[in-house]
C-alpha positions as CSV (number, residue, x, y, z in Angstrom):
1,X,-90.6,-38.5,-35.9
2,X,-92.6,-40.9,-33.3
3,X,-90.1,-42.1,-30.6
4,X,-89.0,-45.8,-31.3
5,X,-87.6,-47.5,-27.8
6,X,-85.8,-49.5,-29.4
7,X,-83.6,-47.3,-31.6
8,X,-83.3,-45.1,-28.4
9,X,-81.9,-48.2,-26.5
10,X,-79.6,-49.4,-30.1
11,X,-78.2,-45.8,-29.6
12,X,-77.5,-46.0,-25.9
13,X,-75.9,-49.7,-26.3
14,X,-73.8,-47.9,-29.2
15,X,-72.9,-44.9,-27.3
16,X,-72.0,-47.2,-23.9
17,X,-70.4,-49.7,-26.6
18,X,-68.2,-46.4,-27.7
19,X,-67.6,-45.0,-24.3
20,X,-66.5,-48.4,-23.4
21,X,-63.9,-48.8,-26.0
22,X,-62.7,-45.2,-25.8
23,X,-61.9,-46.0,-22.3
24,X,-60.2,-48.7,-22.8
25,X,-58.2,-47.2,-26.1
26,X,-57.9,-44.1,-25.3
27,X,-58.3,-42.8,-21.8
28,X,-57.2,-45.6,-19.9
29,X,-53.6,-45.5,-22.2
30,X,-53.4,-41.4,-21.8
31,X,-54.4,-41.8,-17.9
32,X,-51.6,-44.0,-17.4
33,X,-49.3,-41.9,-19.7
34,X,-50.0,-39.0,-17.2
35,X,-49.5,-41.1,-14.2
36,X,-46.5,-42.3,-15.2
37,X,-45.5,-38.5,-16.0
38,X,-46.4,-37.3,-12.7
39,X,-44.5,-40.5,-11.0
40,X,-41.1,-39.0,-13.7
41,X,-41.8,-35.1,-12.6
42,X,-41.9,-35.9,-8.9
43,X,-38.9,-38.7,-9.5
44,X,-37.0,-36.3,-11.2
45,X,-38.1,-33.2,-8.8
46,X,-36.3,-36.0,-5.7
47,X,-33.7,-36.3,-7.7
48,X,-32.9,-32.9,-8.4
49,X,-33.2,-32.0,-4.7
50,X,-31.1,-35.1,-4.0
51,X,-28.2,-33.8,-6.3
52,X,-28.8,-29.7,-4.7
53,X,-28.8,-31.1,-1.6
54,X,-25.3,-33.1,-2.4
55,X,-24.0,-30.2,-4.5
56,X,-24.5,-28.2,-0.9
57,X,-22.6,-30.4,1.0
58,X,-20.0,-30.8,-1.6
59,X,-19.6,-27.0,-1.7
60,X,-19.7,-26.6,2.0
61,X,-17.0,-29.2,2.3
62,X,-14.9,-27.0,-0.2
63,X,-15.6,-23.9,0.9
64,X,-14.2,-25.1,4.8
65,X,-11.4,-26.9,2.9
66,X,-10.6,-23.7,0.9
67,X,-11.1,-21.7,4.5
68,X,-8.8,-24.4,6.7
69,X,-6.0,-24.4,3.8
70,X,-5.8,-20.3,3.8
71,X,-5.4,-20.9,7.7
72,X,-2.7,-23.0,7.1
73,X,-0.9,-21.3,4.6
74,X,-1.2,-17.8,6.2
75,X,0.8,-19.6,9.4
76,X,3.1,-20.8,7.6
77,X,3.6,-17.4,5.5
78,X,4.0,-15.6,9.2
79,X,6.2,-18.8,10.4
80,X,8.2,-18.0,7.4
81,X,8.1,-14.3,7.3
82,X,9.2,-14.7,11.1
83,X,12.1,-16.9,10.5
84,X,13.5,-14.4,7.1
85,X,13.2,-11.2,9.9
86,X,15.0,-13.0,12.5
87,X,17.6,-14.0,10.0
88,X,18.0,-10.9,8.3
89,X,18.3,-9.3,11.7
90,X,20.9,-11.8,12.2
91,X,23.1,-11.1,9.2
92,X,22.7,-7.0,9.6
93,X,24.0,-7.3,13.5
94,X,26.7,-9.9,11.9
95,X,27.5,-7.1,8.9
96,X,27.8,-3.7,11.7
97,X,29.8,-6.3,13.5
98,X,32.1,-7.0,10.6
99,X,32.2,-3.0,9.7
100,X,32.7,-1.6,13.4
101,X,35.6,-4.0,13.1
102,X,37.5,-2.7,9.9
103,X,36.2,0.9,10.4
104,X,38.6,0.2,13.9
105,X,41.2,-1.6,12.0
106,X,41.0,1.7,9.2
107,X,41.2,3.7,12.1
108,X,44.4,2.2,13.8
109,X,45.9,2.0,10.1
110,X,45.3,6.0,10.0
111,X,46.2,6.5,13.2
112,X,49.7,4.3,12.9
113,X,49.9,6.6,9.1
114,X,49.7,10.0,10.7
115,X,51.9,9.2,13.4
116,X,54.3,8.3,11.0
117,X,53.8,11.4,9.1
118,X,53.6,13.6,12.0
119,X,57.3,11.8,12.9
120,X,58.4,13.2,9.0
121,X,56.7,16.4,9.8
122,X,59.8,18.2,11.7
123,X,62.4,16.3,9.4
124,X,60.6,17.6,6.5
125,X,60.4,21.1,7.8
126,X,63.5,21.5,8.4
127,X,64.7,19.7,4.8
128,X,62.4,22.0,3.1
129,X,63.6,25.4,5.0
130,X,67.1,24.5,3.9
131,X,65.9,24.0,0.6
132,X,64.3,27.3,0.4
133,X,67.2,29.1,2.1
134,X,69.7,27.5,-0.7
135,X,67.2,28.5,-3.6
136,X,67.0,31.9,-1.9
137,X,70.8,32.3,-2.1
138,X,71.7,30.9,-5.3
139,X,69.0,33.2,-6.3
140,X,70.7,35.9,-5.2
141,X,74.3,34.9,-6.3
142,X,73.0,34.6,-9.6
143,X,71.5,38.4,-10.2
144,X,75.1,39.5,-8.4
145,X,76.7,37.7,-11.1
């Protein structure tokens, strides 16, 4: 095979020719394609750290809402708590009250009641003495009979 220019320079017009409309057919349309990937990835890559970076905020504004509204409930638990002691120390000096004061009335009411019985006390005696003398004699009048 002698070397022919020509055919040499017909194969390196074809082989430009083809480079030329591969460029323009194929790598040009894929080199966009990947631009236009890269300009998505990073687009989406802000976007994600956008939404993180909102997520964070929104989670440290919850999380100090959450904190501030267990602060505020725990004083109003001890405001309440507070408020039932006081009152239940209320009622219980009001209820000893109340009973010191019957136990004393229950106390005169005995008092008055043995009194009265201790009054009945010699009357009784002597009632009952009589009675036992009379049963002892009729007792005795009865066996003589």
């Amino acid at each position: 095979m002698e070397f022919n220019p020509i055919l040499m320079a017909l194969s390196f017009l074809f082989f430009a020719g083809l480079v030329v409309v591969l460029k323009f057919l194929y790598i040009d349309p894929v080199l966009a394609l990947l631009k236009k990937r890269d300009q998505l990835t990073v687009g989406q890559k802000k976007s994600a750290n956008e939404l993180e970076q909102k997520l964070e905020e929104i989670s440290e504004k919850y999380h100090s809402a959450i904190t501030k509204t267990k602060r505020d409930l725990e004083a109003v638990r001890s405001e309440q708590l507070e408020r039932v002691r006081k009152e239940s120390e209320a009622r219980l000096k009001q209820t000893e009250r109340e009973l010191g004061q019957k136990i004393k009335e229950h106390d005169r009411e005995l008092a008055r009641e043995l009194e009265a019985v201790s009054e009945k006390i010699p009357d009784l005696a002597s009632s009952i003495s009589q009675e036992i003398k009379r049963a002892l004699i009729e007792t005795r009048v009865v066996r003589s009979s």
